[in-house]
N, CA, C and O of each residue as an XYZ file, in Angstrom:
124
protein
N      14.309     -5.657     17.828
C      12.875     -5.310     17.809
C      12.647     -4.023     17.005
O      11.628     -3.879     16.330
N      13.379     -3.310     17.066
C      13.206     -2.112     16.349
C      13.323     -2.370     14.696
O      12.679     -1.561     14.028
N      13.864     -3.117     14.152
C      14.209     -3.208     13.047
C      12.582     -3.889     12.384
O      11.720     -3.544     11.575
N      12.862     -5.051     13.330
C      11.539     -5.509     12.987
C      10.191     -4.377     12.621
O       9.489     -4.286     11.613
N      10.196     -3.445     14.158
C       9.441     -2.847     13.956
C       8.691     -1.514     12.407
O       7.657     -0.946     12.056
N      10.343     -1.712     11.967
C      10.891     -0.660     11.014
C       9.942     -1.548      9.616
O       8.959     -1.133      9.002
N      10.263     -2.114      9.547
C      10.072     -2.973      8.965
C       8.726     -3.496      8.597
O       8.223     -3.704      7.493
N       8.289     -3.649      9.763
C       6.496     -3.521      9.682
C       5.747     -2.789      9.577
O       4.548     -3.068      9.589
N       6.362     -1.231      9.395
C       6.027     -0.629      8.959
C       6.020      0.155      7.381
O       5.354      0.824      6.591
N       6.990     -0.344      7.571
C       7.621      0.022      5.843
C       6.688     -0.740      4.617
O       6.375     -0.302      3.511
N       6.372     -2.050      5.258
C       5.061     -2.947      4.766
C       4.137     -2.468      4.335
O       3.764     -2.330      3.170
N       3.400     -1.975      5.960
C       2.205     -1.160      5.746
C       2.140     -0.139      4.829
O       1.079      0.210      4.311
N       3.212      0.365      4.593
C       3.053      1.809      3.890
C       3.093      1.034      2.764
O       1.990      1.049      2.219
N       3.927      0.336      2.158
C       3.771     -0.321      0.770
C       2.382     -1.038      0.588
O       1.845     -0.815     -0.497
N       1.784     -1.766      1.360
C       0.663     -1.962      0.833
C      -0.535     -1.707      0.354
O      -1.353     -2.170     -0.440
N      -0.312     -0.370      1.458
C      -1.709      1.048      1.428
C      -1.231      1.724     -0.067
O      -2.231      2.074     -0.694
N       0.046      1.996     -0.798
C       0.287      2.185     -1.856
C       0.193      1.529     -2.755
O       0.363      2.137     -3.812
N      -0.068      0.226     -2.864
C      -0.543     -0.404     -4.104
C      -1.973     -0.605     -4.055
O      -2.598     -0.738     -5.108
N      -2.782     -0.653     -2.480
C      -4.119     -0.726     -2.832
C      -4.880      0.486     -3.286
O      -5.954      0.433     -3.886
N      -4.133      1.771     -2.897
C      -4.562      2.952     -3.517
C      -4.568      3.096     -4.686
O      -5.560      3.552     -5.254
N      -3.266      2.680     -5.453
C      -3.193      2.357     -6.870
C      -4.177      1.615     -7.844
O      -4.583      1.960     -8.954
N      -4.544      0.053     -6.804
C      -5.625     -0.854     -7.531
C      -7.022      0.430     -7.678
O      -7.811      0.604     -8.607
N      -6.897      1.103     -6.454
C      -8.465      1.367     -6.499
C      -9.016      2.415     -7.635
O     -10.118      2.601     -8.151
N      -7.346      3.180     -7.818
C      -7.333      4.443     -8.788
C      -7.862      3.638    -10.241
O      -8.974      3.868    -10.717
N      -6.940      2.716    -10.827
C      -6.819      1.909    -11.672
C      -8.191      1.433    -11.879
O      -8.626      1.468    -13.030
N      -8.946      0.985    -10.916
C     -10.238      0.094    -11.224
C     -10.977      1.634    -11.332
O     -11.527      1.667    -12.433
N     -11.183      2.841    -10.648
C     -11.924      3.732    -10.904
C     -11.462      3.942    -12.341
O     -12.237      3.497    -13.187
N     -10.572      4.414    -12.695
C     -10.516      4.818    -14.272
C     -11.218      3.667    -15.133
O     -11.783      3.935    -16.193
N     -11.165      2.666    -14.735
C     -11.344      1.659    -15.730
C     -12.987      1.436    -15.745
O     -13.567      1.065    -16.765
N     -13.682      1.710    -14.475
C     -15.411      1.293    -14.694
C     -15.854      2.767    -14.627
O     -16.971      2.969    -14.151
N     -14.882      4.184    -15.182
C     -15.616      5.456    -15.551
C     -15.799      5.367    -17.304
O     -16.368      6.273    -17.912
């Protein structure tokens, strides 16, 4: 369970980092 848990988190953090990225990306792009 822990691994799992490790794991589901490690996710989260990767995903919040690429949607931060999209959002940077789309701001530069419609300034």
């Amino acid at each position: 369970t822990v691994d799992l848990s490790y794991g589901k988190e490690e996710f989260s953090v990767l995903t919040t980092d690429m949607s931060f990225d999209y959002i940077k990306i789309n701001a530069l792009y419609h300034t």
